[in-house]
N, C-alpha and C positions, 0 to 999 in steps of 0.2 A: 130505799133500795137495799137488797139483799147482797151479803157479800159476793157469795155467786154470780147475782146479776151485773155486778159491780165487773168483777175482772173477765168475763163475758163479754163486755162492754167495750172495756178496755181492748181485752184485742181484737173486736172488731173495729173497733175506730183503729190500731195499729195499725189490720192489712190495709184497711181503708186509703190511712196515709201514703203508705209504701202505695197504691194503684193507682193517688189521685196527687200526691206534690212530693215525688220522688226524690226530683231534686231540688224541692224545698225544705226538707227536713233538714234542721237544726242551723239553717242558713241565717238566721235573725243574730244565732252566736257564732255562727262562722265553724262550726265542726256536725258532724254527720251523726247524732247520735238521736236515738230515741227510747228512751226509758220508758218502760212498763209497768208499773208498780203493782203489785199483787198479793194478799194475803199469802206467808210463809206455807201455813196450813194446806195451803190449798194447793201447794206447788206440783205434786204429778196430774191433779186432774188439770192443772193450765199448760204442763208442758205438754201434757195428753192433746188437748183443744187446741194450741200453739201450735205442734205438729201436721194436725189434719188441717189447720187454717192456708198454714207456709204452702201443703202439697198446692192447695189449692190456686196459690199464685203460680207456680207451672204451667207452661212453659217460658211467660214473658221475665219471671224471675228468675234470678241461679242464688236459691235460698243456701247459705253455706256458714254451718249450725258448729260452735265450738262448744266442748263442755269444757267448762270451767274445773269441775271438780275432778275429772279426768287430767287437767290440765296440772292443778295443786298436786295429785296426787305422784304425778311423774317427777315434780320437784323435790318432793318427798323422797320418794322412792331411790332418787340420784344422790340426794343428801343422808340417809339411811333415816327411817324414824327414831332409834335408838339417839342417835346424837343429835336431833331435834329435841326430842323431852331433854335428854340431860342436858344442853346447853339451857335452854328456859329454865328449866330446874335450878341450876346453877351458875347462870351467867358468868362473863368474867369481867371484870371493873372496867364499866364505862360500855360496854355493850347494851345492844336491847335486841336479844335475839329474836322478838313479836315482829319487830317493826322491820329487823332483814329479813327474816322469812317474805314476808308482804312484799317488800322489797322484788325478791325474788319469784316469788307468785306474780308479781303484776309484770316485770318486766319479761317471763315465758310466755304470759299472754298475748302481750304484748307483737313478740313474734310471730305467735300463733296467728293473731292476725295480721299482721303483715302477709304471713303466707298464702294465707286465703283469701287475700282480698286481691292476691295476685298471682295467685293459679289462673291455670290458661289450658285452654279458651273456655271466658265465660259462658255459659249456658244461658244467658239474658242478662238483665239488669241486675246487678252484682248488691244481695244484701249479705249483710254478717250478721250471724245472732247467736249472743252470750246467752249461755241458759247454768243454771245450779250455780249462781255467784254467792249463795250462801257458804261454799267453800272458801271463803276468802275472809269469813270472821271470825278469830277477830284482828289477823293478822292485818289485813286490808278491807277494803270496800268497793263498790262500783264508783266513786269519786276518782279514789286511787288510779286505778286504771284507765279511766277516761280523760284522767290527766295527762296521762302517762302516752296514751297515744294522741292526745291533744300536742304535747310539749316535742314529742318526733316530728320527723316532718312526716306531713299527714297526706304526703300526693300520694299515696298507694293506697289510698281510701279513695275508691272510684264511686261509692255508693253509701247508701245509711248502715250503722251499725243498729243494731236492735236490740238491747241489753233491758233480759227478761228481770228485773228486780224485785226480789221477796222482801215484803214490809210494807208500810202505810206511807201511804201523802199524807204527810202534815197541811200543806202549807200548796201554794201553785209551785213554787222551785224547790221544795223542801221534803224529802221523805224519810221515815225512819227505816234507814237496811234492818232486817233480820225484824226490825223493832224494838232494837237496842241504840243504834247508834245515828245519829240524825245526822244526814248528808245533804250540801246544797247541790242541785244541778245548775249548774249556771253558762254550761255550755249544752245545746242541744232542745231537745223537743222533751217531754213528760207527761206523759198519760197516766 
């Protein structure tokens, strides 16, 4: 099977899931997530197919899409990039400016969804979808984050998250982000 047919595939078994065990997604580990894994490479033509798929769960869905990279980038932008490079550049004893950054990436997202998973009134069945989580390496990862709302309290997740992830399935729980860094899922669903 071709790469292409591969992540093709994949999110058609996603909407599949979302139309057919709503609210059985990621219920085996007790949190709402569904990971998509997909060649890096290929990431606009999937956000492209992503998009036209999501419309197509309309009206019984209220698809409510975060970009991630948008998300990093407002953090940035609050912190100034200038004193980002120079802190990593130069740290000061005992810091690890990588891992607050991250830190701080995941816990804005974090909000982000919150917010969205409880904006009103739903337009149907309330999904979240992470998309461009490539911004988050190599400060963080999609682990990170779905810790992160994992370890919140999660009653403001009325529905599945959908966290689009660029990099390879190793493994049934196991995929490489970016295809650098090897992440378990151990909460949720994975395709």
């Amino acid at each position: 099977m071709s790469e292409s047919v591969d992540w093709g595939w994949k999110l058609r078994e996603g909407v599949e899931r979302l139309k057919t065990q709503y609210d059985q997604i990621g219920r085996k580990t007790g949190a709402p997530f569904l990971g998509i894994v997909y060649p890096p490479e290929a990431e606009a033509a999937v956000l492209k197919e992503w998009h036209i798929m999501a419309t197509s769960l309309k009206p019984e869905f209220d698809i409510r899409t975060i970009d991630v990279l948008a998300v990093t980038r407002g953090v940035m932008d609050e912190l100034g990039g200038q004193n980002v490079v120079e802190a990593m550049a130069d740290p000061m004893p005992g810091a690890n400016p990588e891992a607050e950054l991250g830190t701080m990436w995941v816990t804005a997202l974090a909000a982000k969804v919150k917010e969205c998973a409880t904006e009103v009134p739903p337009k149907g069945k309330v999904v979240i979808v992470l998309e461009c989580l490539a911004a988050l390496y190599p400060a963080a990862g999609p682990r990170d984050l779905m810790q992160k709302l994992w370890d919140q309290e999660q009653s403001f997740l009325s529905g599945p998250v959908v966290v689009l992830i660029p990099g390879r399935l190793i493994e049934r729980k196991v995929y490489s982000f970016v295809n650098e860094r090897d992440e378990l899922m151990y909460r949720g669903d994975i395709i």
